[in-house]
C-alpha positions in Angstrom: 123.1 84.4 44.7 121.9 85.6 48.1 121.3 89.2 49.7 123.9 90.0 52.2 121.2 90.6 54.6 119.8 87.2 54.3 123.1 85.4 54.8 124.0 88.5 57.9 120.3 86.6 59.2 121.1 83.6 58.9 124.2 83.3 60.1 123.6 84.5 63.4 120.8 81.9 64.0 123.9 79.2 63.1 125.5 77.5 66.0 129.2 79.4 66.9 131.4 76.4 67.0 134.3 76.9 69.7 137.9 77.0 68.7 139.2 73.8 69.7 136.5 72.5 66.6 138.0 74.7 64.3 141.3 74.1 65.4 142.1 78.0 65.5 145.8 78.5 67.7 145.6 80.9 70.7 145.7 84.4 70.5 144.4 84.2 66.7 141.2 86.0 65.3 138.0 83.7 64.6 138.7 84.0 60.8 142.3 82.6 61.1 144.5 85.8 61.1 146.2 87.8 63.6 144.3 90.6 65.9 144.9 94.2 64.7 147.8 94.6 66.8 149.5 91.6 66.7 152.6 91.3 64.4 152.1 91.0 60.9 151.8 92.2 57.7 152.5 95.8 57.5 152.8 97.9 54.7 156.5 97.4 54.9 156.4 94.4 53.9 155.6 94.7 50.3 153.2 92.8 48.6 149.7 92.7 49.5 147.9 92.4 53.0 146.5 89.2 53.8 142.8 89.4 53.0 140.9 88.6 56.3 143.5 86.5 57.9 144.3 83.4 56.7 142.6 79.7 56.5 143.5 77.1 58.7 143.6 73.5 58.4 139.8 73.0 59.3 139.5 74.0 55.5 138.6 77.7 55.4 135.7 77.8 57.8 135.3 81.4 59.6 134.0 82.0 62.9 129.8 81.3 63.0 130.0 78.3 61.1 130.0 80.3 57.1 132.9 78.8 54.9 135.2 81.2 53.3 134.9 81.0 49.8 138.4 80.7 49.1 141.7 82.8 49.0 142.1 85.1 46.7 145.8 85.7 47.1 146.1 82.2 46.2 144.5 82.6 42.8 147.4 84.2 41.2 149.4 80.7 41.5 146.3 79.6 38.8 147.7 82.0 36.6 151.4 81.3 37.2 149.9 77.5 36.0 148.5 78.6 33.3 151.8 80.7 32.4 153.6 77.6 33.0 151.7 75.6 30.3 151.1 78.2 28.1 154.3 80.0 28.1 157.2 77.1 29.4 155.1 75.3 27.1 154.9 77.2 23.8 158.0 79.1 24.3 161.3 78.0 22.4 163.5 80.2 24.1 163.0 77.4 27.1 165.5 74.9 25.7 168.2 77.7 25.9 168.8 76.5 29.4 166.4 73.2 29.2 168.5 71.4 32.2 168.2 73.9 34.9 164.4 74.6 34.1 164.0 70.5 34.4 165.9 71.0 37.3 164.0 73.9 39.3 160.6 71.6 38.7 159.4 69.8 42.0 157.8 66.1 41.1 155.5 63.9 43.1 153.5 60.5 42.5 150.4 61.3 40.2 147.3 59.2 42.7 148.4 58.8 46.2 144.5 56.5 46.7 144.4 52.6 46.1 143.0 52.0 43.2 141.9 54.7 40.9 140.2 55.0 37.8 141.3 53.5 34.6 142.5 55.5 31.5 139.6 55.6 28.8 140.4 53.8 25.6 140.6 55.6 22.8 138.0 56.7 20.5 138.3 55.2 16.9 140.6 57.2 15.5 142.8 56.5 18.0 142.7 59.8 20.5 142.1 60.1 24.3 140.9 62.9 26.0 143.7 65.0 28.3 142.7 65.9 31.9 144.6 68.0 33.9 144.6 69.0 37.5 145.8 72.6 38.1 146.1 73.0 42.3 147.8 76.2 43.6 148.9 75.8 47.5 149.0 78.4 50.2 152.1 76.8 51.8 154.4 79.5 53.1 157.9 77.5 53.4 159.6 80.6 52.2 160.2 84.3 53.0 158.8 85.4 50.1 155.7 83.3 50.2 155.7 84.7 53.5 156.0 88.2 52.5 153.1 87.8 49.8 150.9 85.6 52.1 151.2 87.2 54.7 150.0 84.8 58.0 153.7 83.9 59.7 151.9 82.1 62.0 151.2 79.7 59.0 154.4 78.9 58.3 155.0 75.3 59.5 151.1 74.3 58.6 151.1 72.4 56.0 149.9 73.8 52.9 145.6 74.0 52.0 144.9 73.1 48.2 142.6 76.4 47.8 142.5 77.0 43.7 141.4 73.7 42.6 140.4 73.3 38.9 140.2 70.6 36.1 141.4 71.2 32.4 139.7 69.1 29.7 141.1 69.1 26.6 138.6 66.5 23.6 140.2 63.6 22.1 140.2 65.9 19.1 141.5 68.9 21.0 139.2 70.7 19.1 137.8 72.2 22.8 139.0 73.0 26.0 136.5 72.9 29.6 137.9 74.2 32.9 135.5 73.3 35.9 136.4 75.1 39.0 135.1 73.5 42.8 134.9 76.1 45.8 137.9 75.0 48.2 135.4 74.3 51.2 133.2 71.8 49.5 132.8 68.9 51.4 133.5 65.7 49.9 134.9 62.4 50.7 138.6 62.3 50.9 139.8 59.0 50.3 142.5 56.9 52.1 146.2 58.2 50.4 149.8 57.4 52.0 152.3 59.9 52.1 154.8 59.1 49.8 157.7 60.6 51.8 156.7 59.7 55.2 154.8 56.5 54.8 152.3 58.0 56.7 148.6 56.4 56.0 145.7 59.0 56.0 142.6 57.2 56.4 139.7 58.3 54.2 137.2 60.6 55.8 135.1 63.5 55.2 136.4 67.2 54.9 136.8 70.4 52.5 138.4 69.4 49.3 141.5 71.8 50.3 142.6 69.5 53.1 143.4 66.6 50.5 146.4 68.2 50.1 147.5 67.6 53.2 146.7 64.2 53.1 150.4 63.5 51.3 150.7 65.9 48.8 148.8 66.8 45.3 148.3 63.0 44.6 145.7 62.7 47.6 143.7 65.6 45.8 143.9 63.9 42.2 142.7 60.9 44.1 139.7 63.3 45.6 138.8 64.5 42.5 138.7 61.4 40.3 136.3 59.6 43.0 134.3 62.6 43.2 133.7 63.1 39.5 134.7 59.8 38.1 136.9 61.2 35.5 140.4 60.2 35.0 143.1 62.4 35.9 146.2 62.3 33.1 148.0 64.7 35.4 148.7 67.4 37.9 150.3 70.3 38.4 150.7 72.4 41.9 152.3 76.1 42.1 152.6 77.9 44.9 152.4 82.0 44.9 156.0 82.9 44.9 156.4 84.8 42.0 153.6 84.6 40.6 153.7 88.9 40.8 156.9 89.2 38.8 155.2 86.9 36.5 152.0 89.4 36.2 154.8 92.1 35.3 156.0 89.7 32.4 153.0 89.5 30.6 152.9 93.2 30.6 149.1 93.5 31.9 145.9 92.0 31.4 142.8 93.6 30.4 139.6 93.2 33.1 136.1 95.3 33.2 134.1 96.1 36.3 130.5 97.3 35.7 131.0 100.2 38.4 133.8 101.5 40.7 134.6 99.4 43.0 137.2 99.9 46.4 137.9 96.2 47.9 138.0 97.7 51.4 136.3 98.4 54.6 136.8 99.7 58.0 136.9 96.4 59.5 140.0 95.7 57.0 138.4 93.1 54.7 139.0 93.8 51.0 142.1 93.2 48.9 142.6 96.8 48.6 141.3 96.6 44.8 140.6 100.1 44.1 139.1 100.5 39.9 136.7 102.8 38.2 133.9 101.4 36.0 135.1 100.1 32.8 138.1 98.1 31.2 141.7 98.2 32.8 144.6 96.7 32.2 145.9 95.4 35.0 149.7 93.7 36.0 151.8 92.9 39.0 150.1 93.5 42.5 147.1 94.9 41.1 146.6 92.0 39.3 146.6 90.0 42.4 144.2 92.3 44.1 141.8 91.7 41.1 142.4 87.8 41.1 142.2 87.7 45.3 139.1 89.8 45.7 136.4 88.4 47.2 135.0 91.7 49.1 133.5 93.8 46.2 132.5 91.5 43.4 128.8 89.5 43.3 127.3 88.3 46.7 130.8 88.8 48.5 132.2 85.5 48.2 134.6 82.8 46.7 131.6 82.3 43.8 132.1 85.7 42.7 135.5 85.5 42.8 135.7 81.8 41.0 134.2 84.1 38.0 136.4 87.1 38.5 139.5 84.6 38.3 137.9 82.9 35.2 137.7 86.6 33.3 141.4 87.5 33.9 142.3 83.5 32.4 140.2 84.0 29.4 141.6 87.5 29.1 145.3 86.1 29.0 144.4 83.5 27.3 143.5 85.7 24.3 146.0 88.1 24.6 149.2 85.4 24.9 147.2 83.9 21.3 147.2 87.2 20.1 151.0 87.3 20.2 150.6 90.4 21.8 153.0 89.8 25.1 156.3 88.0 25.7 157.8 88.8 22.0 161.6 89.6 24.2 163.6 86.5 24.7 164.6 88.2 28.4 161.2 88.0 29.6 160.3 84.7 28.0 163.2 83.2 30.1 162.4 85.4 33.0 159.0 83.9 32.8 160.1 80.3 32.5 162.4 80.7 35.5 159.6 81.8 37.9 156.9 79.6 36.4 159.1 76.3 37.0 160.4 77.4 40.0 157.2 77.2 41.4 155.3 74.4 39.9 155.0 71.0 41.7 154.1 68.2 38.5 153.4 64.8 38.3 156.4 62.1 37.7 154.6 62.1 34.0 155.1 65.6 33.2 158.1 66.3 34.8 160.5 67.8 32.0 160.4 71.2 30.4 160.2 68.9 26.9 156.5 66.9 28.3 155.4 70.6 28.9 156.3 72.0 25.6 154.7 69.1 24.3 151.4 70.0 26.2 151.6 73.5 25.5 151.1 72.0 21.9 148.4 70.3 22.5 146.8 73.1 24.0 147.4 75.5 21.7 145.4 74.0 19.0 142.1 74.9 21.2 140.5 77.9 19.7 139.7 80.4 22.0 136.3 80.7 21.4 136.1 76.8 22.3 137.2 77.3 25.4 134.6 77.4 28.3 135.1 78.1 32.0 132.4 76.9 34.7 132.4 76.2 38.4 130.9 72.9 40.0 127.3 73.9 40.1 126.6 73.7 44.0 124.8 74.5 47.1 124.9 75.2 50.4 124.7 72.4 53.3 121.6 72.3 55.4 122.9 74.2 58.1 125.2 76.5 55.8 128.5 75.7 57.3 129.9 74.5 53.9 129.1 74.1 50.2 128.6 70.7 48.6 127.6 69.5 45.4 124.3 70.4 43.9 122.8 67.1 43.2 121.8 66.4 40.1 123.9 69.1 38.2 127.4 68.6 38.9 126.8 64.9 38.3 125.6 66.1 35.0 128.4 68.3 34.4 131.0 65.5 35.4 129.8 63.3 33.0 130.1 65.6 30.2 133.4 65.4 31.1 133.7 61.4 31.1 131.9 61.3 27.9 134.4 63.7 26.8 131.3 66.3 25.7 132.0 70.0 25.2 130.3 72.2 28.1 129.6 74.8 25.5 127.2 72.5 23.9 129.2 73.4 20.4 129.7 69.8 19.4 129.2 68.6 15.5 126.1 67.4 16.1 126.0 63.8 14.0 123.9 63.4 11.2 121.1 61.3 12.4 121.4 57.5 10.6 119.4 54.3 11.4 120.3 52.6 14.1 122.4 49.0 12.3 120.9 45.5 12.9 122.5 43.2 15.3 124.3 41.4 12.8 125.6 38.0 15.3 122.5 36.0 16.9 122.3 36.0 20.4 123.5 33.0 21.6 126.7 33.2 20.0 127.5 36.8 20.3 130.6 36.5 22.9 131.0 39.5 25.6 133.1 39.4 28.5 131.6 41.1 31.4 133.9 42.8 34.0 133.2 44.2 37.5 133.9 48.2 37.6 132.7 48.6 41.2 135.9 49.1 42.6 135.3 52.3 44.5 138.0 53.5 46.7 135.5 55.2 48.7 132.7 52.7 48.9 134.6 49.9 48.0 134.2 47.1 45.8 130.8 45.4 45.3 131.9 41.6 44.7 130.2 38.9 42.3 128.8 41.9 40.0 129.8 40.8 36.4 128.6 36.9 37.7 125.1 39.1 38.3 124.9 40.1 35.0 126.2 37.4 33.2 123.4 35.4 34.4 121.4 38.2 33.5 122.7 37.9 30.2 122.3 34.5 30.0 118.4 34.4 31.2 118.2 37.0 28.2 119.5 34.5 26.0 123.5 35.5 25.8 125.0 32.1 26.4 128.6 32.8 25.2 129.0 35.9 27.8 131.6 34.9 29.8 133.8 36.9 33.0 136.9 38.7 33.5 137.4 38.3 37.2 139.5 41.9 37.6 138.0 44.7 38.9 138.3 47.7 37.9 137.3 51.3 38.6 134.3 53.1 36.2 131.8 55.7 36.7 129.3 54.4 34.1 128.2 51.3 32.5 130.3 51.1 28.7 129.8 48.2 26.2 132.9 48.9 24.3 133.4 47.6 20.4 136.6 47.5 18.1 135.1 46.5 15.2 132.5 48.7 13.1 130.5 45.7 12.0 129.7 45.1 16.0 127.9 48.5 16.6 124.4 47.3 15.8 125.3 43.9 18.5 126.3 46.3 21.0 123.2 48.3 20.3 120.6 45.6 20.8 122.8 44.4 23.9 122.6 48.0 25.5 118.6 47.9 24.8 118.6 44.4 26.0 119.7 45.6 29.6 118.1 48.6 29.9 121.1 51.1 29.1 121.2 54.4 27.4 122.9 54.5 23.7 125.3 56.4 25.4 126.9 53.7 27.0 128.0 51.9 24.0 131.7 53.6 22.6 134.0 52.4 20.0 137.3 52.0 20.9 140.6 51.8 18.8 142.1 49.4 21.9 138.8 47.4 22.3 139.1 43.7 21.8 135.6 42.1 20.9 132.9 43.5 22.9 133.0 44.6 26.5 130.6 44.9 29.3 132.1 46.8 32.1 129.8 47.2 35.2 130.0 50.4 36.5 129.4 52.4 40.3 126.0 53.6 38.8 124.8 50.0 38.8 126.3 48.4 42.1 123.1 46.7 42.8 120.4 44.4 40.8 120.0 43.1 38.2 117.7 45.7 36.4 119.9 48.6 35.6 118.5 51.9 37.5 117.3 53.8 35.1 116.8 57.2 35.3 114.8 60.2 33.4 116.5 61.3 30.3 119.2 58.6 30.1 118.6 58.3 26.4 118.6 62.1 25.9 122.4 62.7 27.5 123.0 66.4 28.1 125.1 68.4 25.3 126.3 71.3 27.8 127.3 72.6 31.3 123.2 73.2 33.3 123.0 77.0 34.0 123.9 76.5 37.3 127.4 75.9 36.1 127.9 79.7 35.3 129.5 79.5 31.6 132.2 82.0 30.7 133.6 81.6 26.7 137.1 82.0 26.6 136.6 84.8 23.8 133.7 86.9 25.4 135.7 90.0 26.0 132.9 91.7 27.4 132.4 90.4 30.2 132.5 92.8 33.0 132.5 91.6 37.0 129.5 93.0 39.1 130.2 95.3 41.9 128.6 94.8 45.4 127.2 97.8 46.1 128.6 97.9 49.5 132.2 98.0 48.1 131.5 100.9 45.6 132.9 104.1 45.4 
């Protein structure tokens, strides 16, 4: 993390960028929000103040070029998702009124982008991982979102996706990984069409947040499933109305800070977070301070507060387990009738039945298997937004593909001999398939002909074609029968590829080759250091959280101390 001197020196050697480039309206403050005396929120307007304006559609960039690291009034909606899964999900007293909670859901098209990534087969005992998107949007298209927003000048801007995170749950549900992404990261947003409007967004580059407003939460699963590969089962979106009421419900939520700490200055930025050193329980408003604090915890920005919002989920978590909260049948409906009034699903999960049935699945997860991280990342050359960090958040997105636990907890196998290709070369049939079919970069054509020949040269005469394309992050030989491992094996070596690639699969029919966007070019597959020696959990840089360390405490700035 860095000094706030450093970042106060380097920001004011960064270029200012005018306000037409970060399409701020006139009369509004270089961070978004209103000027001190313009008309607002006030304390009579309940709720919490807006912390440091609001974020406008150029993705949450503040004047001088430095991204805001996210908004913390938006993180509550994360819990309000979570409530809806874990709660809506897991409670009966839902199908008391199982119509008119199906009823308050909002649905939309899971992948607004051409294309898209194909669904893993199953393993050989016939499971597939589950992937879910959990979004929370600032839109403000009512007077209550207003009231806890604050920003009215927001209120026809369509809505930012600013609390982005990914739920893996294994094929085995035997663990549970939630990566989060900082809402300004640039990536590549690809083309989506609004589903209403008809309205074509053509791909381009921008903060992850704007995806939403590319068409709606299908653009952003689009986003993420070309950034990381991974495919996306489903989605769900809340917005923060309430999401307090909700905090009430759960009766509070237990959260440590390693000194006192007063989310406040005289320049008004803070959340107005005001704790003493140690472990509180903390519910309703308070609870949104905590989870929208972003002056006050760490280096002062949205990393700090990526960690502070993955402490109050792991809290919950432990506590709704416990059995602790909810026991009353009025709250448990209560609960249920805010969370689904304010989630936005998928047209696959779009009954109060597929989310019990979730909540399930979820449930099995023991707590101490579930592990929280955020995209391991950096800052762009010129510090005007965060991106990837190369190397590691590949790494950590292909845990996820390979359906690998980020707490590096996984049964490790019993080392065997590697079988014997039992089927001679020449007559071992594979179909090769082209998976180059990038909605970003777009298709590379004639691939699986490439390697065929390959194969051929390498003395694989019976490998034949399967002219579709498809969409995959990594090369796969893929096997049905047992008896073919030790083929697939000495095909994998044959070509270059790590052992990694080659998966049994319940759905698998005779052996598969499927050319993937890590080999687009050549014949020689590329190689690189430590393919055979995949990694087993998240890099460092990923900042791991257990979901059953209950002793985890948030550093104070010093700055914001009391």
């Amino acid at each position: 993390m860095r000094q706030s001197s450093v970042r106060g020196d380097r920001s004011r050697r960064r270029r200012e960028p005018d306000a037409q480039e970060l399409g701020w309206d006139d009369g509004l403050y270089a961070d978004g929000g209103l000027p001190p005396d313009a008309p607002g929120w006030t304390p009579a307007d309940g709720g919490v103040p807006p912390e440091d304006g609001d974020a406008s559609a150029d993705g949450g960039r503040r004047k001088g070029g430095r991204p805001r690291r996210g908004k913390g009034r938006k993180v509550l909606r994360w819990t309000a998702l979570s409530l809806a899964v874990l709660i809506v999900g897991g409670a009966g007293a839902g199908y008391w009124y199982y119509e008119h909670l199906n009823a308050n859901l909002r649905k939309a098209p899971r992948s607004l982008g051409g294309g898209g990534l194909k669904k893993p087969d199953p393993n050989a005992f016939g499971q597939s991982p589950l992937n879910i998107l959990l979004l929370g949007s600032d839109g403000r298209n009512s007077a209550e979102n207003i009231k806890l927003g604050g920003a009215r000048q927001d209120a026809d801007r369509k809505p930012l996706a600013d609390v982005q995170m990914l739920l893996h749950v294994s094929a085995d549900r035997s663990n549970m990984s939630v990566i989060s992404i900082p809402r300004d990261t640039r990536v590549t947003i690809p083309q989506c069409t609004d589903p209403k409007t008809h309205q074509v967004y053509p791909q381009t580059s921008a903060a992850i947040n704007q995806s939403l407003q590319h068409g709606g939460p299908g653009c952003t699963l689009a986003t993420w499933q070309e950034l990381t590969g991974v495919y996306i089962d489903h989605f769900m979106m809340v917005d923060f109305s309430g999401v307090v009421s909700m905090a009430d419900a759960i009766g509070g939520v237990p959260v440590c800070v390693d000194n006192n700490v007063y989310s406040h200055d005289s320049k008004g930025h803070g959340s107005g977070l005001k704790l003493t050193k140690g472990t509180h329980s903390v519910k309703g408003v308070e609870a949104l301070q905590w989870l929208r604090t972003r002056y006050g915890f760490e280096d002062n920005t949205d990393i700090g507060r990526a960690k502070a919002q993955h402490m109050y989920m792991n809290s919950m978590v432990r506590q709704l387990k416990q059995g602790t909260k909810l026991t009353d049948p009025g709250q448990l409906r209560d609960l249920a009738e805010a969370a689904t009034k304010s989630l936005t699903v998928d047209d696959g999960l779009d009954t109060v039945k597929k989310l019990y049935d979730l909540g399930g699945d979820l449930n099995r997860v023991p707590t101490k298997r579930i592990t929280m991280v955020t995209m391991p990342w950096q800052y762009s050359p010129d510090e005007s937004y965060v991106m990837p960090k190369p190397g590691d958040a590949e790494a950590t997105f292909a845990l996820l593909r390979n359906d690998t636990a980020l707490d590096g907890k996984d049964k490790k196998k019993k080392a065997t001999p590697d079988p014997k290709a039992s089927t001679p070369k020449g007559e071992l049939k594979v179909v090769v398939q082209n998976g180059t079919n990038s909605t970003v970069n777009g298709p590379v054509s004639g691939r699986a002909a490439v390697i065929q020949q390959r194969l051929a040269g390498l003395g694989y005469g019976a490998a034949g074609t399967d002219p579709a394309l498809t969409t995959q992050a990594d090369t796969t030989i893929t096997y049905r029968d047992k008896g073919l491992r030790g083929d697939a094996l000495a095909l994998a070596k044959a070509l270059g590829l790590p052992k990694g690639a080659v998966r049994e699969s319940s759905s698998a029919t005779g052996m598969r080759l499927v050319i993937g966007n890590d080999w687009r070019t050549g014949s020689a597959y590329p190689k690189t250091s430590g393919d055979d020696k995949s990694a087993d959990k998240a890099p460092d840089s990923a900042d791991a959280l257990n979901g059953e360390d209950s002793k985890a405490c948030m550093k104070v700035n010093p700055q914001y101390s009391f």
